[in-house]
PDB file with SEQRES, HELIX, SHEET and CRYST1 records, atoms N, CA, C and O in Angstrom:
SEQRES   1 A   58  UNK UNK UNK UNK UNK UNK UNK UNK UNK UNK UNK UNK UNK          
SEQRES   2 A   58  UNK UNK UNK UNK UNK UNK UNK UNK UNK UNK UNK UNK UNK          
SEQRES   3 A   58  UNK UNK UNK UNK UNK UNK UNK UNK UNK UNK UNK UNK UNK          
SEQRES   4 A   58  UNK UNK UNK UNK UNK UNK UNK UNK UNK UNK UNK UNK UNK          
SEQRES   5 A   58  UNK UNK UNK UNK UNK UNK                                      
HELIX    1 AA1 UNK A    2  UNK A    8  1                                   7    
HELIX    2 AA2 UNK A   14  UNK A   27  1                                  14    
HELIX    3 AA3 UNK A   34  UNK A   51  1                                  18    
CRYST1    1.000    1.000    1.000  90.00  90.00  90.00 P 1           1          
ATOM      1  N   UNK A   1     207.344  48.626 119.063  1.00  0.00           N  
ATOM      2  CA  UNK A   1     208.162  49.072 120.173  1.00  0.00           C  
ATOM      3  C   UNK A   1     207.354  49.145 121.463  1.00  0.00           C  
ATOM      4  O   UNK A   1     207.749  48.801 122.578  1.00  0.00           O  
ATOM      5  N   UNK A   2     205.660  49.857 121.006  1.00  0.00           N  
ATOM      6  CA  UNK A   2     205.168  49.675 122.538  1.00  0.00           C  
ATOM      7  C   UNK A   2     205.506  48.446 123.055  1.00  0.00           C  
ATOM      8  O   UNK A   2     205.985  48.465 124.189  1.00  0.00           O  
ATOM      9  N   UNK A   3     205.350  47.143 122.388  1.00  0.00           N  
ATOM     10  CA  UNK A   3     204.796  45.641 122.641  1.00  0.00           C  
ATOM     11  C   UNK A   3     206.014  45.475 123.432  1.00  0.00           C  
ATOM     12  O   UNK A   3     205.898  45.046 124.580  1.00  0.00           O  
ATOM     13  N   UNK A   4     207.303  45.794 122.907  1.00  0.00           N  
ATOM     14  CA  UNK A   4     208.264  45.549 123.524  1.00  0.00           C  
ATOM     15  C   UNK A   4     208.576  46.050 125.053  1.00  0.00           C  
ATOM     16  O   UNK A   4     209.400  45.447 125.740  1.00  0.00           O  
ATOM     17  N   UNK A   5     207.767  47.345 125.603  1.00  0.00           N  
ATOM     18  CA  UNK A   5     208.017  47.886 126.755  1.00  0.00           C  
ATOM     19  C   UNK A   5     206.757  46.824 127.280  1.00  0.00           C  
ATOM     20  O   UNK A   5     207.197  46.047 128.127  1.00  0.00           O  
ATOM     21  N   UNK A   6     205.748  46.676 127.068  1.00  0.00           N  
ATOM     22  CA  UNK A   6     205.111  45.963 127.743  1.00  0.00           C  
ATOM     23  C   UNK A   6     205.405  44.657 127.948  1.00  0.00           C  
ATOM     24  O   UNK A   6     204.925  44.315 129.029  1.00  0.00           O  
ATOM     25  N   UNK A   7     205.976  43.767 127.406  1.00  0.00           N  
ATOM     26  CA  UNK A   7     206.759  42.783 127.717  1.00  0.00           C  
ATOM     27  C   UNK A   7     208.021  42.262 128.578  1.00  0.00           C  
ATOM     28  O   UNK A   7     208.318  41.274 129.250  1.00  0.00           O  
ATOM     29  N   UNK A   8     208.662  43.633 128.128  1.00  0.00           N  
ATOM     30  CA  UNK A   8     209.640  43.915 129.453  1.00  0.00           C  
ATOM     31  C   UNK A   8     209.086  43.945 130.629  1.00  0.00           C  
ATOM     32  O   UNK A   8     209.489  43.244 131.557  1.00  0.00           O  
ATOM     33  N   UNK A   9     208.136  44.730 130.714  1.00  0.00           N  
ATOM     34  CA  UNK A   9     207.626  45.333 132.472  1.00  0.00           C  
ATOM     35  C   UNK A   9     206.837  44.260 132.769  1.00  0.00           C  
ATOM     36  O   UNK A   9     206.519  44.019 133.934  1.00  0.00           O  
ATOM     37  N   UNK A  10     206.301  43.238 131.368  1.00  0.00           N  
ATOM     38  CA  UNK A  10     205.651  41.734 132.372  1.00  0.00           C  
ATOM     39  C   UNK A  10     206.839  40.775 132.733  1.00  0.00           C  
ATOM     40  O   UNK A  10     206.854  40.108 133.768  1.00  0.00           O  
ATOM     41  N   UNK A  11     207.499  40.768 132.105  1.00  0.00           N  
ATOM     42  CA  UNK A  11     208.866  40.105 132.982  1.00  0.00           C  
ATOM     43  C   UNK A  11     209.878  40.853 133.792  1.00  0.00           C  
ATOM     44  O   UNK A  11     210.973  40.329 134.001  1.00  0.00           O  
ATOM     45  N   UNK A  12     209.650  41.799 134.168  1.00  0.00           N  
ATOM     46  CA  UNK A  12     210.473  42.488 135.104  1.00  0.00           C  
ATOM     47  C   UNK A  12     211.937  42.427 134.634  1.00  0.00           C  
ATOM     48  O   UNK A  12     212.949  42.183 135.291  1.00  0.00           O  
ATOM     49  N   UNK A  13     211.799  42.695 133.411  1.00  0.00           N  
ATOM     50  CA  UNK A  13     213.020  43.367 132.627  1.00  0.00           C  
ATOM     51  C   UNK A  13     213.672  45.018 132.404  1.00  0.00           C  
ATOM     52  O   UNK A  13     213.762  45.771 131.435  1.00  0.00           O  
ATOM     53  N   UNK A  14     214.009  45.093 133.682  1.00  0.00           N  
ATOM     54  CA  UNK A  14     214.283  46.581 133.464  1.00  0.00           C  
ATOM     55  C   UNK A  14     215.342  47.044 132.675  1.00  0.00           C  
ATOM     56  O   UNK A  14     215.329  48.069 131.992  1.00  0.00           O  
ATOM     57  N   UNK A  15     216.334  46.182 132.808  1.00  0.00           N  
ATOM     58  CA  UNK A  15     217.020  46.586 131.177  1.00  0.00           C  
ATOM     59  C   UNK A  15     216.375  46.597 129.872  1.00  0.00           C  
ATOM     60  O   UNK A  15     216.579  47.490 129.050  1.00  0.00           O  
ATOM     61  N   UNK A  16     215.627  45.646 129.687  1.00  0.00           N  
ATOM     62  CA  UNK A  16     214.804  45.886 128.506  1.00  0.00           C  
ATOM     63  C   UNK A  16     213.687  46.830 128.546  1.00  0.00           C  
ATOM     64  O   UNK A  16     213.309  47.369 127.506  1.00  0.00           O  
ATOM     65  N   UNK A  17     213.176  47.048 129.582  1.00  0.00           N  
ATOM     66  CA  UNK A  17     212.096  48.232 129.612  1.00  0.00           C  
ATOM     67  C   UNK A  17     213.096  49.825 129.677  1.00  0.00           C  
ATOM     68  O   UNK A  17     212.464  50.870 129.524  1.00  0.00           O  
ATOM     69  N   UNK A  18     214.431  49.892 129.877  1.00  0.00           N  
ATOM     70  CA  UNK A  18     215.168  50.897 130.021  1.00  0.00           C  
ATOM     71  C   UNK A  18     215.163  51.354 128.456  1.00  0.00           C  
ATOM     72  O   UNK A  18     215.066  52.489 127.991  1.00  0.00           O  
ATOM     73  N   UNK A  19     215.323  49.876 127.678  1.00  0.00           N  
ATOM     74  CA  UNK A  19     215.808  50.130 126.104  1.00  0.00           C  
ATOM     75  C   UNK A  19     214.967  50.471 125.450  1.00  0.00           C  
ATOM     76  O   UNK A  19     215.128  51.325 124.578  1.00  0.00           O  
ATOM     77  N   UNK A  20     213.811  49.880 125.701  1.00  0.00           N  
ATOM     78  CA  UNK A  20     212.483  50.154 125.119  1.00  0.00           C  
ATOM     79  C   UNK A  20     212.233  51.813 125.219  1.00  0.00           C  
ATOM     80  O   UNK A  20     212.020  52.554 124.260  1.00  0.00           O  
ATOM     81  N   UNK A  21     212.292  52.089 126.232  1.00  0.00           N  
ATOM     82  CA  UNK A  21     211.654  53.428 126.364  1.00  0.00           C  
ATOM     83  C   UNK A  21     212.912  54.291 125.493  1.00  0.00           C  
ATOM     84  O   UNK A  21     212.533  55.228 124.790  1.00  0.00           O  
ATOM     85  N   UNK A  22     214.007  54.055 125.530  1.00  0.00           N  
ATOM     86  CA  UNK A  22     214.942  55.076 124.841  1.00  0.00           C  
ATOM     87  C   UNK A  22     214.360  54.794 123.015  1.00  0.00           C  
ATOM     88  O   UNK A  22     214.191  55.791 122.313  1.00  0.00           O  
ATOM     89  N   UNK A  23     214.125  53.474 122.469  1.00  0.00           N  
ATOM     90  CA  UNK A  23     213.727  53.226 121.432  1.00  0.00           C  
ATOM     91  C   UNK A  23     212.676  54.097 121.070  1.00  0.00           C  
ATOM     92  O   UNK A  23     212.569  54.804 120.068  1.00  0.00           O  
ATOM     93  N   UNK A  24     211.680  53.900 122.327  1.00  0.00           N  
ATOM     94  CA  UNK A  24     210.333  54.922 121.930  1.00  0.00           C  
ATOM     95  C   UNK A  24     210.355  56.630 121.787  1.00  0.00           C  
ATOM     96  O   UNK A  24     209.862  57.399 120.962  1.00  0.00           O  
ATOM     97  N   UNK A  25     211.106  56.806 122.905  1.00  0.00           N  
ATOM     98  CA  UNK A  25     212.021  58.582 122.875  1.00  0.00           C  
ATOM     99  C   UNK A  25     212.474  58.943 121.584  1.00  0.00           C  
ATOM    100  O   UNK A  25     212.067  59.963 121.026  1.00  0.00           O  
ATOM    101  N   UNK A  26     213.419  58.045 120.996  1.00  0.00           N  
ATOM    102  CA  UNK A  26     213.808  58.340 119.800  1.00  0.00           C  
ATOM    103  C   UNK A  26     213.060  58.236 118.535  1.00  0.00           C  
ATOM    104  O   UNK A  26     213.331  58.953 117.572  1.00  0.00           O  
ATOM    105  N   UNK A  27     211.772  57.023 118.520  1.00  0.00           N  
ATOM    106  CA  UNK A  27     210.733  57.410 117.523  1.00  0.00           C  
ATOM    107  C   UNK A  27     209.511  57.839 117.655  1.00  0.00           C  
ATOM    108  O   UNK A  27     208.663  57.523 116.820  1.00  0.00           O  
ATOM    109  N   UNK A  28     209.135  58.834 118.995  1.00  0.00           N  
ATOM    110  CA  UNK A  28     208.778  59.879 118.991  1.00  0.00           C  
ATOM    111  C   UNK A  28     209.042  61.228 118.536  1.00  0.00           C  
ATOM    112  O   UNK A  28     208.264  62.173 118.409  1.00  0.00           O  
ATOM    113  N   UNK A  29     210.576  61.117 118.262  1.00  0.00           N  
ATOM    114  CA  UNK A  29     211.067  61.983 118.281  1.00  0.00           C  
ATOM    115  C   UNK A  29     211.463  62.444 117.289  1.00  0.00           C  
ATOM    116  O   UNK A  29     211.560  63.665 117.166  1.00  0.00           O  
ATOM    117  N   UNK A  30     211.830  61.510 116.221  1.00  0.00           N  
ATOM    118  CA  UNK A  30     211.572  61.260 114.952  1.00  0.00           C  
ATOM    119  C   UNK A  30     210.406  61.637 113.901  1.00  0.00           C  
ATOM    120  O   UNK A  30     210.604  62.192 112.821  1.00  0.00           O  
ATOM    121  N   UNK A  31     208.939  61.165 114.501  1.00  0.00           N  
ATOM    122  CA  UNK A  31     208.043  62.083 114.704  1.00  0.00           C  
ATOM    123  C   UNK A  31     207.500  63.725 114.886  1.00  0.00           C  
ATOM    124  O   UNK A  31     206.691  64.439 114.294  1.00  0.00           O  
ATOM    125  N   UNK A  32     208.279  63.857 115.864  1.00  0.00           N  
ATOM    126  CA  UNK A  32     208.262  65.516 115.912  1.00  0.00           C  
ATOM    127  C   UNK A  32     207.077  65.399 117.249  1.00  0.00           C  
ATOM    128  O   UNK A  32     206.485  66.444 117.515  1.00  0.00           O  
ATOM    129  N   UNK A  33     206.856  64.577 117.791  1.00  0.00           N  
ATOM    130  CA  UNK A  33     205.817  64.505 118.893  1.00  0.00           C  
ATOM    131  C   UNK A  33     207.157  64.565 120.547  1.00  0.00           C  
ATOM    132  O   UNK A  33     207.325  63.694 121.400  1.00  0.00           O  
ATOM    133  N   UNK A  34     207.497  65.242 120.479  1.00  0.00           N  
ATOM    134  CA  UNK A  34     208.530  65.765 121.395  1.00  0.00           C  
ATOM    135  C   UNK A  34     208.128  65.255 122.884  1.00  0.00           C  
ATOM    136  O   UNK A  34     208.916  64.582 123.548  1.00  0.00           O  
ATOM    137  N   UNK A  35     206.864  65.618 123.351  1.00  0.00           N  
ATOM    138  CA  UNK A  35     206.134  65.352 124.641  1.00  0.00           C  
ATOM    139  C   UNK A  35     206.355  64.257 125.094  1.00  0.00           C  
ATOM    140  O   UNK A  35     206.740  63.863 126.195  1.00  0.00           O  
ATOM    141  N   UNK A  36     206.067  63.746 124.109  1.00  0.00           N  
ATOM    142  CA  UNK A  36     206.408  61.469 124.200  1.00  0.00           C  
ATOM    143  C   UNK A  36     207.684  60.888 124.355  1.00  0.00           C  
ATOM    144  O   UNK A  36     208.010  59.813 124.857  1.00  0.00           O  
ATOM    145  N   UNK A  37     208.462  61.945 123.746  1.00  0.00           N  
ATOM    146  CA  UNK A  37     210.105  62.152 123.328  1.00  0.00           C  
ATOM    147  C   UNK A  37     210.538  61.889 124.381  1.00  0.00           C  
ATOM    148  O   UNK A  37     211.092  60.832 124.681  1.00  0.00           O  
ATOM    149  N   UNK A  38     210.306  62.980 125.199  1.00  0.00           N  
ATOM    150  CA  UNK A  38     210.775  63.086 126.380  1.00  0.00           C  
ATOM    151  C   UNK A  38     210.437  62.703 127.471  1.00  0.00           C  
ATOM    152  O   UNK A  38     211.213  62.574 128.417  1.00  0.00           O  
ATOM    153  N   UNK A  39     209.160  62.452 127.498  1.00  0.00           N  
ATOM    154  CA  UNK A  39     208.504  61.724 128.520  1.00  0.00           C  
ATOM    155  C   UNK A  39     209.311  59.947 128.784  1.00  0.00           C  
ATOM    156  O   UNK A  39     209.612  59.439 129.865  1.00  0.00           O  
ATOM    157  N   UNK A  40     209.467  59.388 127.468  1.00  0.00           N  
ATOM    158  CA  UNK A  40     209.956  58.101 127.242  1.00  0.00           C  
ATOM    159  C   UNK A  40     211.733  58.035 127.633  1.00  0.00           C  
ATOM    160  O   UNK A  40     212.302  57.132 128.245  1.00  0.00           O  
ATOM    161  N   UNK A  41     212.258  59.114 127.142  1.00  0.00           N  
ATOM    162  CA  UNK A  41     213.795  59.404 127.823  1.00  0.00           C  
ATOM    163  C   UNK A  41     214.065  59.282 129.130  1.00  0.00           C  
ATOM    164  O   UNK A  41     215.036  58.642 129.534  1.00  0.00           O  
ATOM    165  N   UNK A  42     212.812  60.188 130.286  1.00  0.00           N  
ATOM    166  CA  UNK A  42     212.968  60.448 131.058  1.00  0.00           C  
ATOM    167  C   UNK A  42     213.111  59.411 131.769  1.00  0.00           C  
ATOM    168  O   UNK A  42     214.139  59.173 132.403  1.00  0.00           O  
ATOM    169  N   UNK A  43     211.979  58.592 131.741  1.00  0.00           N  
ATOM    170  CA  UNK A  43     211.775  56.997 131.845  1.00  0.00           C  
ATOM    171  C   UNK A  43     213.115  56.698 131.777  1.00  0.00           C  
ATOM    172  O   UNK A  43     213.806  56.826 132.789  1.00  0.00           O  
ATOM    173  N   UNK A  44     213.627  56.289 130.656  1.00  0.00           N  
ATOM    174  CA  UNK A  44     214.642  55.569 130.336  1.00  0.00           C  
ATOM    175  C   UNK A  44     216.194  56.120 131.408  1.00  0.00           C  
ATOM    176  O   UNK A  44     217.056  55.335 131.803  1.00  0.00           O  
ATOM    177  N   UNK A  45     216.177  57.607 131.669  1.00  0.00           N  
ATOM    178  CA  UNK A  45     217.144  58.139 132.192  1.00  0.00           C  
ATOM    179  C   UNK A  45     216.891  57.767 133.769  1.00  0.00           C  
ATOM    180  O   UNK A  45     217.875  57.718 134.506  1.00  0.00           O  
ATOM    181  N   UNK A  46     215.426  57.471 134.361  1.00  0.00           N  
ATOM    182  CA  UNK A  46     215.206  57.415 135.727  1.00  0.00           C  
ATOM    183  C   UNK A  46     215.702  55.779 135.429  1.00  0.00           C  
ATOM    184  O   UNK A  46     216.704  55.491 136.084  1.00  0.00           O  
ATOM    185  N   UNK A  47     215.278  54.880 134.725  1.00  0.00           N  
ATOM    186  CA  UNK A  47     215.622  53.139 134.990  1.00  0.00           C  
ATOM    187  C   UNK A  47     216.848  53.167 135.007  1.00  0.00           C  
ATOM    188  O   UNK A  47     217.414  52.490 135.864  1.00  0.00           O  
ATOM    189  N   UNK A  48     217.675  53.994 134.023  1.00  0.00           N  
ATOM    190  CA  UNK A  48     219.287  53.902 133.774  1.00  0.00           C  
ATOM    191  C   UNK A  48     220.036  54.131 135.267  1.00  0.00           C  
ATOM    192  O   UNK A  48     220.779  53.307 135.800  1.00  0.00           O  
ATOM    193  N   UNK A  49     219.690  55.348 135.772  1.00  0.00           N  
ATOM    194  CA  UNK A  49     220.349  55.575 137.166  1.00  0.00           C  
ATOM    195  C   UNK A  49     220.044  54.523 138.443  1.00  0.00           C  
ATOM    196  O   UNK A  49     220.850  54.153 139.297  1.00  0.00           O  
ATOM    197  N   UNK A  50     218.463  54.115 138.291  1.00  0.00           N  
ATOM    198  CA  UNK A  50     218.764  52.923 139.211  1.00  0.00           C  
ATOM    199  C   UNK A  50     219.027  51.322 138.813  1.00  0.00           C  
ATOM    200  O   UNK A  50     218.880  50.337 139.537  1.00  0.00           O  
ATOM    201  N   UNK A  51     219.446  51.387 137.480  1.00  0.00           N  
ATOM    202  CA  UNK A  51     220.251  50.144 137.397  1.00  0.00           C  
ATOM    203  C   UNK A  51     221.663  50.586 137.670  1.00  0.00           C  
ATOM    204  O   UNK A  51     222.409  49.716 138.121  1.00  0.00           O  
ATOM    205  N   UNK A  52     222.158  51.788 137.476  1.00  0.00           N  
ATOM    206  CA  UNK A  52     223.901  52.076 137.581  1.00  0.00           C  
ATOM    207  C   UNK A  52     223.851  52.093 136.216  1.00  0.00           C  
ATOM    208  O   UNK A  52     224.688  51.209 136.032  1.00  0.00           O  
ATOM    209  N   UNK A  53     223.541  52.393 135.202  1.00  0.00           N  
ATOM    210  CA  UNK A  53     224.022  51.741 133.853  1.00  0.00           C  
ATOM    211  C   UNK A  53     224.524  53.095 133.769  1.00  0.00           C  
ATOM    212  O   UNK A  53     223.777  54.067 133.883  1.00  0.00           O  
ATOM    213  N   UNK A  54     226.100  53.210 133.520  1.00  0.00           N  
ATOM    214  CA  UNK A  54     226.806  54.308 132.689  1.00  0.00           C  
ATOM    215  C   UNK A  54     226.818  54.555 131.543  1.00  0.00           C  
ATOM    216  O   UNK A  54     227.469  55.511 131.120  1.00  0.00           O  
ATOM    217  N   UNK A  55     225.818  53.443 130.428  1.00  0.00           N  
ATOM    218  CA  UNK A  55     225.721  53.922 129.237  1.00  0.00           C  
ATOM    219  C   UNK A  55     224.665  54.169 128.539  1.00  0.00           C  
ATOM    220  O   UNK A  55     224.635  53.660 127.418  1.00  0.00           O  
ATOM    221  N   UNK A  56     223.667  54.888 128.913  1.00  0.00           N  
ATOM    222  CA  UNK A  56     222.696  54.557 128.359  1.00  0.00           C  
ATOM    223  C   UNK A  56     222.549  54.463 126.706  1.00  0.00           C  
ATOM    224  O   UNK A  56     223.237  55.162 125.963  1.00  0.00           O  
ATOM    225  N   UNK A  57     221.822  53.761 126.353  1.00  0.00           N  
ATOM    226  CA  UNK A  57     222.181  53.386 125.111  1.00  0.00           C  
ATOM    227  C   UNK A  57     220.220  53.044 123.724  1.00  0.00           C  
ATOM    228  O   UNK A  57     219.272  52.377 124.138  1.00  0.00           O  
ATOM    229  N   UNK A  58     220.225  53.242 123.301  1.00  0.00           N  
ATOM    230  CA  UNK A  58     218.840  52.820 122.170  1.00  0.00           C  
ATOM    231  C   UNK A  58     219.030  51.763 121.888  1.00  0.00           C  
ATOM    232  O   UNK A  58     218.261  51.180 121.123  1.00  0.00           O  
TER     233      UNK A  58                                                      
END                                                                             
């Protein structure tokens, strides 16, 4: 999943770097490493609002 955010952000895929990071939120989170959890959501919730995306989604 990292590989995948870093791939996104070398192609300037912010939908895919949006997804990535919700992917990573959620298996952080899964984990029980919460910090990462949320840190990676937040991400995902700041790309979501400036794409417009009304859904954010994993």
């Amino acid at each position: 999943m990292q590989q995948d955010l870093e791939v996104s952000k070398t192609l300037g895929d912010q939908t895919g770097e949006c997804r990535a990071h919700g992917n990573l939120g959620s298996a952080f989170f899964s984990k029980g490493n919460y910090r990462e959890a949320l840190t990676n959501h937040r991400h995902q919730l700041v790309l979501a609002m400036k794409l417009k995306d009304r859904e954010v989604r994993d």
